[in-house]
C-alpha positions in Angstrom: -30.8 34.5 12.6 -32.3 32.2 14.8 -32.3 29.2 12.4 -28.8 30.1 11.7 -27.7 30.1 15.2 -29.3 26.5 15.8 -27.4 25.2 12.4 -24.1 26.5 13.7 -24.5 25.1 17.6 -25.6 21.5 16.2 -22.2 21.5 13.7 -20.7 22.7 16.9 -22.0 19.7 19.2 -21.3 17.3 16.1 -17.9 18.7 15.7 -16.7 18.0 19.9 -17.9 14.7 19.3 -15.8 13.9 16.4 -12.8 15.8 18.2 -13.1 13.5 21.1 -13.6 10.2 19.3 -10.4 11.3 17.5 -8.0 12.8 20.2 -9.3 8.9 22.2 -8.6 7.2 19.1 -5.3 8.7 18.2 -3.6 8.4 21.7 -4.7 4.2 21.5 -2.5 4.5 18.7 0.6 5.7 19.8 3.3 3.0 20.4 4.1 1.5 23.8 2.7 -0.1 26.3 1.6 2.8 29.7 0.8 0.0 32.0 4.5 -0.9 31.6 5.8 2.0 31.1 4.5 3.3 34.8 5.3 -0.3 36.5 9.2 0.3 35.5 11.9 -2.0 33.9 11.9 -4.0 37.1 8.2 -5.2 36.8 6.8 -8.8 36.2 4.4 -9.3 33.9 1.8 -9.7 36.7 2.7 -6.3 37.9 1.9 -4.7 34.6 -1.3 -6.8 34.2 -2.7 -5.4 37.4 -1.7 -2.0 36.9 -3.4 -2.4 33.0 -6.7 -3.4 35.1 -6.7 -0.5 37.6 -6.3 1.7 34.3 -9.2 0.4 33.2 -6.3 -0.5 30.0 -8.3 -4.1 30.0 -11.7 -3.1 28.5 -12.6 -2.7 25.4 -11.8 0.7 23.6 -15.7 1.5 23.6 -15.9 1.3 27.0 -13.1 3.0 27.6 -14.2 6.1 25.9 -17.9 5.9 27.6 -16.3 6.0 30.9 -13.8 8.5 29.7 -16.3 10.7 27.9 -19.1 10.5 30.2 -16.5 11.3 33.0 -15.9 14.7 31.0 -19.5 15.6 30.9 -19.9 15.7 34.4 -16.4 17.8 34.8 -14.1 15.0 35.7 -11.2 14.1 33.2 -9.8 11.2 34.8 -7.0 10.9 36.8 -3.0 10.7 36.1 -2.3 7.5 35.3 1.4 7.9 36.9 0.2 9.8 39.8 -3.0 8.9 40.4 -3.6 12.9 40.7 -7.5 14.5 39.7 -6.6 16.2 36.0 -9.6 18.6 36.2 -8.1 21.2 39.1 -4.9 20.9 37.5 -6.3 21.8 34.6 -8.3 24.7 36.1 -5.0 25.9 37.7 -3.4 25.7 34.4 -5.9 27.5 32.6 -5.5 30.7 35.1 -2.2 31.2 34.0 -2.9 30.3 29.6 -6.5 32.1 29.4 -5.0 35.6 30.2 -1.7 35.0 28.3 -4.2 34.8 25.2 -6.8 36.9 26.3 -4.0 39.7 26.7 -1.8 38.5 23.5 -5.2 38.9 21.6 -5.7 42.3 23.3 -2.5 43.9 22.4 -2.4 42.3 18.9 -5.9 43.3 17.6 -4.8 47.0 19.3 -1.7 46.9 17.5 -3.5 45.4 13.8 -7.0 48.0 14.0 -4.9 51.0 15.0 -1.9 50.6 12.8 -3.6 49.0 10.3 -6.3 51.9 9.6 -3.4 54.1 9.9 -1.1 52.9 7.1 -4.4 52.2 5.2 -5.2 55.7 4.9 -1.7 56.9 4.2 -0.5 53.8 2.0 0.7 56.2 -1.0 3.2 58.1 1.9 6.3 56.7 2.9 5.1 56.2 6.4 2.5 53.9 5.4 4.4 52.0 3.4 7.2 51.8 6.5 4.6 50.5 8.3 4.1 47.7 5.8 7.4 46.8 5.7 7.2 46.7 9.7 4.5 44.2 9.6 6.6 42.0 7.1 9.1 42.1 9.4 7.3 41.1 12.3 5.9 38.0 10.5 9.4 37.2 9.3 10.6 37.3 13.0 10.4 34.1 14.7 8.5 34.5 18.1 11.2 32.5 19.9 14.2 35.3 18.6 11.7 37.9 19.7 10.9 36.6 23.0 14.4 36.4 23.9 15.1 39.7 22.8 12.5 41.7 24.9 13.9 39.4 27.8 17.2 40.5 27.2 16.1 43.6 26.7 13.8 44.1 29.4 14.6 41.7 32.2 18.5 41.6 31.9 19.6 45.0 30.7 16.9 47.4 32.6 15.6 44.7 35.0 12.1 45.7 34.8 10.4 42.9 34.2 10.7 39.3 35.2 12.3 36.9 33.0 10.8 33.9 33.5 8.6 32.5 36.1 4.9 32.8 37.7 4.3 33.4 41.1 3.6 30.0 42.8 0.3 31.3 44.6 -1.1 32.4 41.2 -3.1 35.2 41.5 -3.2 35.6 45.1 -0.8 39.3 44.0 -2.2 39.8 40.8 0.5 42.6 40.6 3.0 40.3 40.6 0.9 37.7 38.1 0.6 40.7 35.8 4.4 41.5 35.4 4.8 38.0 35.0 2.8 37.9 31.6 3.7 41.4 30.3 7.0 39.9 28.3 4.8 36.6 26.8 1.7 38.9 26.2 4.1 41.2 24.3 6.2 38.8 22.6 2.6 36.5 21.0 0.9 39.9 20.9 3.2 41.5 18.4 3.7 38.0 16.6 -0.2 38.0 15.7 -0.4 41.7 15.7 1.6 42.0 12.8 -0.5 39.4 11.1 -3.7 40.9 11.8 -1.8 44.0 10.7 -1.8 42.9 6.9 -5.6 41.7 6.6 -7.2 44.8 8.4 -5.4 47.1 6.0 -6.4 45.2 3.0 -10.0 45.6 4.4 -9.9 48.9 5.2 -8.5 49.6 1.3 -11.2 47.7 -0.1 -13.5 50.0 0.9 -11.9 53.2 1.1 -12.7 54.0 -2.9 -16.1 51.9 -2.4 -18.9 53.9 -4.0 -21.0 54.7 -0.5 -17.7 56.1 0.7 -18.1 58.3 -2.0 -21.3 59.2 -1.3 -20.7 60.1 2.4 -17.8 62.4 1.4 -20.4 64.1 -0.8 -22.3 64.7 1.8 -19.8 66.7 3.8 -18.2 64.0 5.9 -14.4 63.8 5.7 -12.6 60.4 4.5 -11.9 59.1 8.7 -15.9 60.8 9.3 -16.8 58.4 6.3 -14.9 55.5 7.3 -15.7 55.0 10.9 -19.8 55.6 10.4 -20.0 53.8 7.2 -16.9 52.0 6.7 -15.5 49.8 9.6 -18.8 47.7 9.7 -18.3 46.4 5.7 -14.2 45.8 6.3 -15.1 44.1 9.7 -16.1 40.3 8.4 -12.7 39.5 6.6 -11.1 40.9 9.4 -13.3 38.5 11.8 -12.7 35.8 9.8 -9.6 35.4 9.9 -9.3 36.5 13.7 -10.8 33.0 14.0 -8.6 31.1 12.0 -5.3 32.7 13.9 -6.5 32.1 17.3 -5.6 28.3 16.5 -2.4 30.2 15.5 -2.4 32.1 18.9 -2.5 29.1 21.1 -0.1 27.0 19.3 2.1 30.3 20.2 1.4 29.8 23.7 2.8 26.4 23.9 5.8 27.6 22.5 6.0 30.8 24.9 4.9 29.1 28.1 7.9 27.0 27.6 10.4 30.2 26.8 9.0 32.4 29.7 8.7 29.1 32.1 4.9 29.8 32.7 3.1 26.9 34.4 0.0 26.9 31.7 -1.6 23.8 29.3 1.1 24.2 27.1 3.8 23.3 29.5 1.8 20.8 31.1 0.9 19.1 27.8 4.4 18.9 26.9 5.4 16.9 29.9 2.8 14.9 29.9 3.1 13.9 26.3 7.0 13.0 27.3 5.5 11.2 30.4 3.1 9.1 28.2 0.6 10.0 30.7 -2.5 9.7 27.9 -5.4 10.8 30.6 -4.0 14.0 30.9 -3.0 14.5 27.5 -6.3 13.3 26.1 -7.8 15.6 28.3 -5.8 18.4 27.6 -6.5 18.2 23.5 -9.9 17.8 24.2 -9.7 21.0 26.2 -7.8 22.7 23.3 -9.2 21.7 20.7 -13.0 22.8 22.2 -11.7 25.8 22.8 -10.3 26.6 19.0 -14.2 25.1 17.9 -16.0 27.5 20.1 -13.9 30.3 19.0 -15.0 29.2 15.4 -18.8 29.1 16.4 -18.8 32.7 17.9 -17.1 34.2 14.9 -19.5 32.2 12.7 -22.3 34.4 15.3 -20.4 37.4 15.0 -19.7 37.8 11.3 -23.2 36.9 10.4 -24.0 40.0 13.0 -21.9 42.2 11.1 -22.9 41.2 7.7 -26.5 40.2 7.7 -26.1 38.6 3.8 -24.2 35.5 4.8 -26.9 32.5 4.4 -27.5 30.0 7.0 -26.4 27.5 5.6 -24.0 24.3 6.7 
């Protein structure tokens, strides 16, 4: 386990340091010049040539990731290149608002998949489970952005429960208020990746419903739930895990999406603008920060799945 661990952390570190040669690499490429486009039409050439040196635009790409990269290591992403502003606490004040829209989203959706799913799997030959399938294929048909406007017309306009759009400007200061701001997005993602979690813990939970140990432990006086949850659950777990991974990529390509609907002042909105802005510290350093985050993800379910099934090899 050990061995496996330290294969999985060096693909890990390999893996950032490919992402970040990549997001630096890709951003050179994108057409325009930023020196000129933050001096303004009205700029001489000598303007924009002495703006492109206090970017640092005027050194070699090499360099320009060393500083950049070695910057990052010690916590400091740079600085905006049209305001001049620090990007790390903006960052950090960003991430207080995306973290728990995800970390709830994921909540309510793996809530909404294990319950419902182990439900309709054990009654898939009665109507109910098989309304409960059709559900699920509904949700994934849905488009988030029909759905989010729905429970906001629903919930914010018609009963005036919650707020529509917004965050409170002082964060969490009232986390009350922060809460009731990110009930609607948590709902609207939650139920978006619920539904597809929905599908894959059902299939697991019928592959091993008729599995031959299942059998046994119903011989030995345990009922069919008894069965499952002792003996059960652990052998459907690793598909389940696997792809829980794979959709949390999903997840925060969501949040984008939501944080933008609902108005919420998280990466996604500020990656957005700052892509529009052509302000390439921020946005490098807001991929870099997403991107990390989807890889670590992918390194602890690598840890977790080989905990649940001890059979998967260490191997790269």
């Amino acid at each position: 386990m050990l061995w496996y661990v330290i294969q999985r952390a060096g693909l890990l570190l390999v893996s950032l340091a490919v992402a970040s040669v990549l997001v630096f690499a890709l951003l050179r490429l994108l057409p325009g010049d930023v020196a000129a486009t933050v001096a303004g039409l009205q700029a001489t050439p000598e303007q924009i040539a002495a703006i492109r040196t206090d970017l640092g635009l005027d050194r070699s790409l090499p360099e320009q990731y060393l500083s950049w990269i070695g910057g990052v290591f010690h916590g400091d992403f740079g600085h905006s290149q049209l305001n001049g502003t620090s990007v790390g606490p903006e960052l950090q004040q960003k991430l207080a608002v995306t973290g728990p829209l995800i970390a709830g989203s994921l909540l309510i959706a793996l809530c909404l998949a294990v319950t419902l799913g182990t439900w309709a799997a054990l009654r898939h030959r009665s109507r109910t489970g098989e309304a409960a399938n059709a559900l699920s294929q509904l949700g994934i048909a849905v488009p988030g952005l029909w759905l989010a406007m729905l429970l906001i017309l629903v919930f914010a306009v018609e009963l005036k429960v919650l707020p529509a759009q917004g965050f409170p400007a002082d964060r969490w200061a009232e986390p009350g208020d922060a809460m009731r701001s990110l009930i609607l997005p948590c709902v609207t993602l939650g139920l978006s990746e619920g539904a597809v979690l929905f599908r894959f813990v059902r299939s697991a939970i019928l592959g091993v419903l008729y599995s031959e140990y299942l059998r046994t432990a119903r011989a030995k006086g345990l009922t069919r739930t008894q069965a499952l949850v002792r003996h059960g659950f652990r052998n459907a777990a690793p598909p389940v895990v696997s792809i829980l991974g794979l959709q949390f990529a999903v997840l925060i390509v969501g949040a984008v999406v939501i944080e933008r609907v609902f108005t919420l002042p998280g990466v996604g909105s500020m990656l957005l603008s700052d892509v529009a802005n052509r302000d390439l510290v921020k946005v490098q350093g807001e991929v870099l920060l997403i991107v990390s985050a989807v890889l670590v993800i992918g390194f602890a379910v690598d840890i977790l799945h080989r905990l649940i099934d001890p059979r998967v090899e260490a191997t790269l």
